[in-house]
Every structure is written in structure tokens, then in C-alpha cells.
N, C-alpha and C positions, 0 to 999 in steps of 0.2 A: 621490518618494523621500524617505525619511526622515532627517533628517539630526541629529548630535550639537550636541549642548547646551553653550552656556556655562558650566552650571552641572551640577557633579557630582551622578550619582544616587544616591552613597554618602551615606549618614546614620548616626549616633552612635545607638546602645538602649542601650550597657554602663552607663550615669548610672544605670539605672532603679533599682539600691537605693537611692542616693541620696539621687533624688527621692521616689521612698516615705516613707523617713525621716524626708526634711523635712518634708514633709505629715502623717507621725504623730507630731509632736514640736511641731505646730500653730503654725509660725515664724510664719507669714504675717499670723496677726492682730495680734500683736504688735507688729512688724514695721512694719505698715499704720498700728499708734499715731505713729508718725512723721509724718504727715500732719497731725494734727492743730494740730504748730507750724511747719511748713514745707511749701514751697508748691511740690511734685515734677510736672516737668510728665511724668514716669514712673512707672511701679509701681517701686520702691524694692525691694520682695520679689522680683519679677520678674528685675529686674538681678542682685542678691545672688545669687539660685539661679543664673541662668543662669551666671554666672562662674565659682560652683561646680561646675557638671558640665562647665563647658568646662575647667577648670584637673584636673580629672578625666581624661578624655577624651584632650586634648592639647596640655596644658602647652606656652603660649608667652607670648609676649607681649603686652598689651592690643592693640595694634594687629593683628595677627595675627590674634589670638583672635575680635576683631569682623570681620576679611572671611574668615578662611580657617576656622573654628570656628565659633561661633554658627549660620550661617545651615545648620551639618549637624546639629544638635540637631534630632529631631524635631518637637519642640516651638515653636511661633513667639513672637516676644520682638517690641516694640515700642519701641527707644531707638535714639536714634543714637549716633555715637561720641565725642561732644561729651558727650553725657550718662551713657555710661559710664564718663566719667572724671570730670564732677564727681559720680559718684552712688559712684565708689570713691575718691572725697576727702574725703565725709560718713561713708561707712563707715569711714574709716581716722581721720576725728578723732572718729569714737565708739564704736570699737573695743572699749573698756571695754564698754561694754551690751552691745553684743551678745556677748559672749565668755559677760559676766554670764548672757544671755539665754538660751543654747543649755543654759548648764548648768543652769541653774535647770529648763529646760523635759527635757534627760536625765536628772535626778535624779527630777525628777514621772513621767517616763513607765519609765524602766528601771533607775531606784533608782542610785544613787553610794554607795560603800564609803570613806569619808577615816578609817576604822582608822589607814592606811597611805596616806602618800603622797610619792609620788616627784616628786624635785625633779631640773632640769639646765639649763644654759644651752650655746648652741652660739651662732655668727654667723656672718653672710655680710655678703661683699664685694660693691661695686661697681665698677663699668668707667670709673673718674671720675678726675681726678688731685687736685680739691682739696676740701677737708674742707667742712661747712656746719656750723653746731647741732646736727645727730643724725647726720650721719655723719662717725665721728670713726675717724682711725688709731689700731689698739690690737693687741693678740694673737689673730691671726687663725688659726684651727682649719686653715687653708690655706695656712699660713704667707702668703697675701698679703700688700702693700706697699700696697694700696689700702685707702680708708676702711671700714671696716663699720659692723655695727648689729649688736647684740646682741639675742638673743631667751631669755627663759626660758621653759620649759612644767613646768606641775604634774597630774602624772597620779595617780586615785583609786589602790585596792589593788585594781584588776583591771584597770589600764594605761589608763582612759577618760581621755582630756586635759579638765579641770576647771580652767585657768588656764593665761591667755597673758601675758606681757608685755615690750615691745619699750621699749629703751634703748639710749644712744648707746655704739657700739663704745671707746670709752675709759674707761666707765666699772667700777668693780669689780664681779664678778659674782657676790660674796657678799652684798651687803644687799638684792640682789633675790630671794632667797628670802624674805625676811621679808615685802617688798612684796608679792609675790603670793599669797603665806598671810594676810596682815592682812586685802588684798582679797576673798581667795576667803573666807574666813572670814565677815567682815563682810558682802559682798551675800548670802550663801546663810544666812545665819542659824545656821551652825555653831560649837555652844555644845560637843561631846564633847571626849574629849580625841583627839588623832590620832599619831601619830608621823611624824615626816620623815626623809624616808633621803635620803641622797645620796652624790657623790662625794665622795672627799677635798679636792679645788680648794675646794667649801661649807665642807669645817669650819673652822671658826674660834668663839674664844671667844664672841662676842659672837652669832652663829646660834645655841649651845649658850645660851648667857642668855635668849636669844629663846624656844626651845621653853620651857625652865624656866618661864618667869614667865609664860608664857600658857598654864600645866596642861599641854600637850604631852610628849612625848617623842621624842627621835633615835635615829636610827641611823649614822652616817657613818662611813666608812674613814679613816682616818690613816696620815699614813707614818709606814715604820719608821724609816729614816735620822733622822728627827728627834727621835726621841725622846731622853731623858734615861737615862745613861750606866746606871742602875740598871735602867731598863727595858728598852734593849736586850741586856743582860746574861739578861734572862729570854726573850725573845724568841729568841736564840741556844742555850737550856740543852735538849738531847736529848730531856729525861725528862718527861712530863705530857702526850705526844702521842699523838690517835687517829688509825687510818691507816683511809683510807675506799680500797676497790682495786674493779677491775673485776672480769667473770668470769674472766678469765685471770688474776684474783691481782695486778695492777700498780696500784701506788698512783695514785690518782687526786690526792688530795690528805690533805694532812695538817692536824689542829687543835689547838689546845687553848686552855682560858679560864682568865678568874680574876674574882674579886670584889673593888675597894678602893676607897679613897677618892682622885682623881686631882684636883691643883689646876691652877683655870684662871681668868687675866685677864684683865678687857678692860674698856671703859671706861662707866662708869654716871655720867649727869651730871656730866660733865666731870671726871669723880672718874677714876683707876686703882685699880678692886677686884681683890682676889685670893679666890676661894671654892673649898671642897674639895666634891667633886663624887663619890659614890657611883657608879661604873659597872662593868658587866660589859663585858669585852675579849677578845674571839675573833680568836686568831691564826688563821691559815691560813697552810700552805705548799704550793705546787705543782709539783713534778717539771718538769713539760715548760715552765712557763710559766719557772721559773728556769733551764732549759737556752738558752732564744730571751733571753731580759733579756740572758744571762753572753754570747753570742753580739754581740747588738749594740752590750752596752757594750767588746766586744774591737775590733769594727770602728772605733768613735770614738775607740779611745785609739789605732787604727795610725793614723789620720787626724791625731791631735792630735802625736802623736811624727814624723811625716813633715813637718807644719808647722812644727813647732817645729824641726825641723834649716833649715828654711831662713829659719827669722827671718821669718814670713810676718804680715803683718798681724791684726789681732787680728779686725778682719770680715771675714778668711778662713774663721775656726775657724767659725761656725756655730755646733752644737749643739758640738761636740767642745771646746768652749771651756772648758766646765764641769770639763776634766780639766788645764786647763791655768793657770800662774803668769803673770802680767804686772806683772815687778819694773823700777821705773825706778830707770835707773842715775845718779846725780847729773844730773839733766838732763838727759840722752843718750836715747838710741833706747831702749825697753824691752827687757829681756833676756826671754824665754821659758823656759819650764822646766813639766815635764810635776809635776802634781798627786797624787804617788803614793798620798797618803792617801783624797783623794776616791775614785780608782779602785777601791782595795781597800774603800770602805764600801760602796759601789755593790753590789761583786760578791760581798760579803760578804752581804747583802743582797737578792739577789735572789732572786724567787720568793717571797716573803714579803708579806703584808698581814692590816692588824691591822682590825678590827671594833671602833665603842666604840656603848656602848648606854646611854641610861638604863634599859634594863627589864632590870632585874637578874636576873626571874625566865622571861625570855624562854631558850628551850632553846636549844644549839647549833648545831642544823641550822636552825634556822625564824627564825636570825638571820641563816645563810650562805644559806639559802634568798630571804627579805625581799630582801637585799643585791643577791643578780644578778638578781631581777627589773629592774633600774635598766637593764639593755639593752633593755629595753619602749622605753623615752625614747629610747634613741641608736637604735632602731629608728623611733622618730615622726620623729627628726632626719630619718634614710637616706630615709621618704618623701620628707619637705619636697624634701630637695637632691634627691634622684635620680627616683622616681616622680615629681613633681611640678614638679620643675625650678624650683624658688624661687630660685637663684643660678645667674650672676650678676642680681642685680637694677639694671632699666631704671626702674623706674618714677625721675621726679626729685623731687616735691615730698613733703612731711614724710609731708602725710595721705593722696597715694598710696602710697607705700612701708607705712603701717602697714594699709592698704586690701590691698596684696596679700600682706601675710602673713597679716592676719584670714582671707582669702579662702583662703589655703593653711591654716589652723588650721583651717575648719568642714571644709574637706575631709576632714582628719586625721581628725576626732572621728567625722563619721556613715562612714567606714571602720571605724575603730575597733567604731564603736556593733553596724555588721553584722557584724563579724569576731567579737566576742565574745559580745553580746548574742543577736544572730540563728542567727548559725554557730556558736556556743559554740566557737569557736577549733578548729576543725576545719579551716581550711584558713588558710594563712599571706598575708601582707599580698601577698605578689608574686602569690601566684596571684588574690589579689582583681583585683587593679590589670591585670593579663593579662587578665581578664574586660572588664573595664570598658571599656577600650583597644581590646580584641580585637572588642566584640559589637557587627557594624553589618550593614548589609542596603542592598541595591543595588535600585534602582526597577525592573522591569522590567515595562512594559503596566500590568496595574492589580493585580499585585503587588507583593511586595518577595521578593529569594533572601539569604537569610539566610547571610553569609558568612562566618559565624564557625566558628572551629575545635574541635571535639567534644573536651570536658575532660570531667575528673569530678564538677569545679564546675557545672558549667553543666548536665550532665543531673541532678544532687543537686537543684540549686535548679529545674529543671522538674519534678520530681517533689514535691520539697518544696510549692510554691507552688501546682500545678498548672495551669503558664504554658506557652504554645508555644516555650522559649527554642531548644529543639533542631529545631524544625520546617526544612527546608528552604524548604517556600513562607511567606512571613506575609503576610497583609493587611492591611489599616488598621485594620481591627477589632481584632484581634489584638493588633495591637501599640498600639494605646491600650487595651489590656486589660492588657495589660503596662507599659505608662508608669503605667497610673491605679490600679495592684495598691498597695494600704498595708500592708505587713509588718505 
């Protein structure tokens, strides 16, 4: 009688773009140059890949991922678990290369667009209570009270991630766009000129000095609220706006620009400069979006006036602080008192955002247009954290923690590289990630029954490729005809 097995007959095939990828993007000999000053008693490419389609597949943790992952990769790997963690301690203290490495080798093989490039920072938390050298308490996207680490990503002008860079959660998240642009810039030999878009959190004087002086050009948002009394004066005037509406006639959003000279300071050799700065400035305002702002900022002011009747602590208020006074009384307890001007600029103000450009002759829609491509990025985020499960982060030393975001970055990119490059954006990141995740085959005698669920991805790409992916029986043949298929 026949009897069941220690070891499950389910196994992983959804890596196989991938793995293709990898192998047409020719990592491995590169890769293998590592060898030549250190003494790997592993393949070093082996490990790398393997972690990448296991963090593909089924995002967990290193330990995990080596007994309950790896060994259902169709593919057999050769390290133990001792050496997959000093081989993502190597990886993580030369994370630089290979970052360098991947792009250098996507640009040679499916060309990189830095016209345009998008810039952002997000971070994750750890499950830790106390700080070290890189993981430091700061303002956490999750409001956590736990230390983070900070990550930037710089994606070309058709969303390919082209720059990663990891720094400690307390530091400010504005001088690392300059660092990751100096870097990407200098290993890739990029002499053009480029533009940098980003959020509002980026702009600051000294990022705008930055582009300037390195022949560049920006794009960034700006708040309104901050601006100078003259400016918002024109930001608030009726007349000079376009209405853009749907078929039904309903405004979608509204515009309008100008052209001047705007002065901006910051600090040049220990000097404080002031210089007048030629830009074009695209308002924008939004119906629906200024209906939800005026909404939430009514909710924090009943929050702020319901505290404030009971004299409640000031790390009660939370966010709704911002609407509130904390005047001390000769010595005594603080008195409370609601912020009536701050509320009224808020709600005066909402639904508004301003666009600034150096490219003066840039039109108005292919400025508004540039601009919310920048959801590309908090889209690469939404992988990392959710498809991917990059937080919370377990790993504990410096060079595994930058080991498993690298590892969560090459992920992103050859995703990336299929969804745009290959699929030309025909099917969106979840339904990639639903393939991936989804495409396994169960052993049965000296088959395999392929037990995946019939998409339109998946019969597209067996037609495309002309691979068994939709077959219900596969065999060995088969499916190394499909691991060993190079897009």
C-alpha cells in the first residue's frame, strides 16, 4: 500500500518570468565576478535568484523561506541556511553594485528613458524596542512608535526602478534624492539633461539648486497654505481657469498657469543665498477631492473642540492638534483654545494643488499628466509592503536588512521589466503577482496536474510564448521547457 509523504508534491512554476528575465538580462556572469576576491563555498548567483522567486512566490521570512519555500521551487539550489544568511549579508553590504548591476544590464538590454524621473521615499518598521545605527525612531508612514529605515526608489519615465537607496529612519528624506541621482547618474554614465518629479515632502530650495546646477530640470508640487500672501491671492481669483468635465458634463478638475520669476533660498557654502528662479506654475483644483479634505478636516476640528472642552492633554490631540492653541498661564496648567485661523486656511484651501516647473515651455496637461504618473512609485511601494510583505522586518543585522530589501527591489524591477517591457502594460501588477503566486502543479505518478486557475494572463502568455502554461497534464519536459523559455 502506498503511503503519503513527508514532503509535499506541490511545487512553485508562477517565478518562470522571472527566471527568464534574469537569464536574459545575463546577471549570472557578472554576478559570478564576485568569485574572483572571495572565497564562496556557494553559487552566490544561485542564492540571489533563488530568494528572488521565493520572495516572489511566498513572501516570508529567511527561515521559513529555506524549510517551507525553496525546497518547492522546481529548481534545486545547493546552500544551507548558515549560508543563506551570510550570502544575504554580502548582498546587503553591496547592495550598491548590484542595484548598479541590474540597471546597467536593463538599460543594455530594454533601453531606460531618464527624460523623466520619479523620485519618493516610504519606510518600514521593525518589531524591536530599541534603536541601533540604522534603525532609528522617526515619522513613520504607519504611524508606528517602532524604529524604521528609510528607503528611496528612483524610477525612469516609463516607471522601471533605476535607483534604490536605504537610510536610517531619522534621517531627512530630502537630501536623498540628490544622493540617489548623483549615484545613478555617475555609475550609468548619464551626461542628458533629465527632469525630477516628485512630491511636495522633496521640494525644497536646496533639491531645486540641485537640479539647476547639474543642467537638470523639476517638477514638484507645493503647498498652497504656504505660499506668500500675493500668491495665494491668485490661487483663490475665479478667472483664468480651464474646466476639464466628463461625458456627463461634470467637472473633473479644474486648471490654470502663469509664467514669473519666483525667489528661492538655501544654503551654498556655508553662505545663505537668495536667487530668482524663472518657473511655470500649474494650479489645479478638484471637486471631489476638495469635498473629502473639507470632510476630514471637519471631523478633526469636532475631535479638537470636544478635547479642548475637557482640558485634555496635548498627546491626546494626535493630528487634530494642529487646530488647536496651547497657551501657558503664568506657570499653571496650559489653557486650550481651538485655532480658528488655521481651520479656515485649511478649508479655504482645499482641493487645491499647485505644480512648479522649471520647463517653462512644458504644456499644461503633459505637466498634470508627468505629475500623477508618481503613483507608478507608491505603486512599487504597495508591492514591497503588501505583494511582497517587506514589513514588518525580522531580519536583525545592518547587511541583512539591506540584503532583504535589495532582494525585495530586484523583485520589483524584473516585475516591472515584464509588465511593461514584455506585456506592454496590458495587465496590472496584481494580476502579475496572482500568476505568480497562483501557477503550481501537484506530482502525481510521473506527472505533474497543473492546478492553477484559468485567467486571461495565463492563456495570453501560452499563446504568446507558445508554452503548455494552460495544459492540465505537464511533465518534466514541459515544464523545463517552460523554466528554460528566455522572453
Amino acid at each position: 500500500m502506498r503511503k503519503i509523504s513527508d514532503k509535499s508534491p506541490v511545487h512553485y512554476l508562477g517565478y518562470f518570468p522571472l527566471k527568464s528575465l534574469m537569464t536574459r538580462l545575463q546577471i549570472k556572469k557578472y554576478v559570478d565576478y564576485f568569485k574572483l576576491t572571495n572565497e564562496f563555498e556557494y553559487d552566490l548567483f544561485e542564492l540571489l535568484s533563488s530568494l528572488v522567486y521565493a520572495r516572489s512566490v511566498n513572501p516570508c521570512s529567511k527561515l521559513r523561506t529555506f524549510h517551507d519555500v525553496l525546497p518547492y521551487l522546481y529548481h534545486e539550489y545547493n546552500f544551507s541556511y548558515d549560508q543563506l544568511l551570510a550570502g544575504l549579508g554580502f548582498i546587503g553590504r553591496n547592495y550598491r553594485k548590484f542595484v548598479e548591476l541590474f540597471t546597467v544590464q536593463t538599460n543594455a538590454i530594454f533601453g531606460l528613458d531618464t527624460d523623466n524621473t520619479y523620485f519618493d521615499c516610504t519606510n518600514f518598521y521593525f518589531e524591536i524596542d530599541r534603536e541601533d545605527d540604522f534603525r532609528k525612531r522617526g515619522p513613520s508612514k504607519e504611524n508606528k512608535k517602532e524604529p524604521i529605515v528609510g528607503l528611496g526608489l528612483l524610477l525612469d519615465k516609463n516607471q522601471i526602478p533605476i535607483g534604490m537607496k536605504l537610510y536610517p529612519g531619522n534621517e531627512s528624506e530630502k537630501p536623498i534624492m540628490r544622493n540617489v541621482i548623483d549615484e545613478l547618474k555617475n555609475s550609468n554614465n548619464i551626461k542628458g539633461r533629465t527632469i525630477h518629479v516628485a512630491d511636495k515632502g522633496l521640494n525644497c530650495a536646496q533639491n531645486i539648486a540641485f537640479s539647476k546646477k547639474h543642467g537638470d530640470g523639476y517638477l514638484f508640487s507645493k503647498s498652497v497654505k504656504g505660499l506668500p500672501q500675493k500668491e495665494r491671492e491668485w490661487v483663490l481669483l475665479e478667472n483664468g481657469f480651464t474646466d476639464v468635465k466628463d461625458k456627463k458634463g461634470n467637472t473633473i478638475y479644474r486648471y490654470k498657469s502663469c509664467i514669473d520669476t519666483f525667489p528661492y533660498t538655501f544654503e551654498f557654502e556655508g553662505k545663505t543665498v537668495t536667487v530668482q528662479l524663472t518657473e511655470k506654475r500649474l494650479l489645479t483644483y478638484n471637486p471631489k477631492l476638495a469635498t473629502k479634505k473639507r470632510y476630514e478636516i471637519n471631523r478633526l476640528v469636532e475631535k479638537a473642540r470636544s478635547l479642548a472642552m475637557s482640558q485634555a492633554k496635548k498627546s491626546q490631540f494626535g493630528e487634530s492638534g494642529k487646530y488647536v492653541n496651547f497657551t501657558d498661564k503664568d506657570g499653571k496648567k496650559a489653557v486650550v483654545g481651538i485655532n480658528e485661523e488655521a481651520i479656515e486656511k485649511d478649508l479655504k484651501f482645499a482641493g487645491y494643488n499647485l505644480l512648479v516647473t522649471s520647463e517653462t515651455k512644458m504644456k499644461d496637461e503633459e505637466m498634470y499628466q508627468i505629475y500623477h504618473n508618481l503613483w507608478r512609485i507608491e505603486e512599487s511601494f504597495k508591492i514591497m509592503k503588501s505583494d511582497l510583505d517587506a514589513r514588518p522586518v525580522f531580519a536583525r543585522t545592518t547587511d541583512a536588512i539591506k540584503g532583504h530589501f535589495l532582494i525585495c527591489y530586484i523583485t520589483v524591477l524584473l516585475e516591472r521589466i515584464f509588465q511593461f517591457k514584455v506585456l506592454e502594460n496590458k495587465y496590472s501588477s496584481s494580476d502579475i503577482f496572482s500568476l505568480i503566486k497562483g501557477f503550481k502543479v501537484t506530482k502525481a505518478e510521473r506527472k505533474h496536474i497543473n492546478t492553477t486557475t484559468e485567467s486571461e494572463l495565463i492563456n495570453d502568455l501560452s499563446d504568446k510564448f507558445d508554452l503548455p502554461l494552460n495544459h492540465y497534464f505537464l511533465s518534466d519536459k514541459q515544464i523545463q521547457s517552460i523554466l528554460n523559455y528566455i522572453i
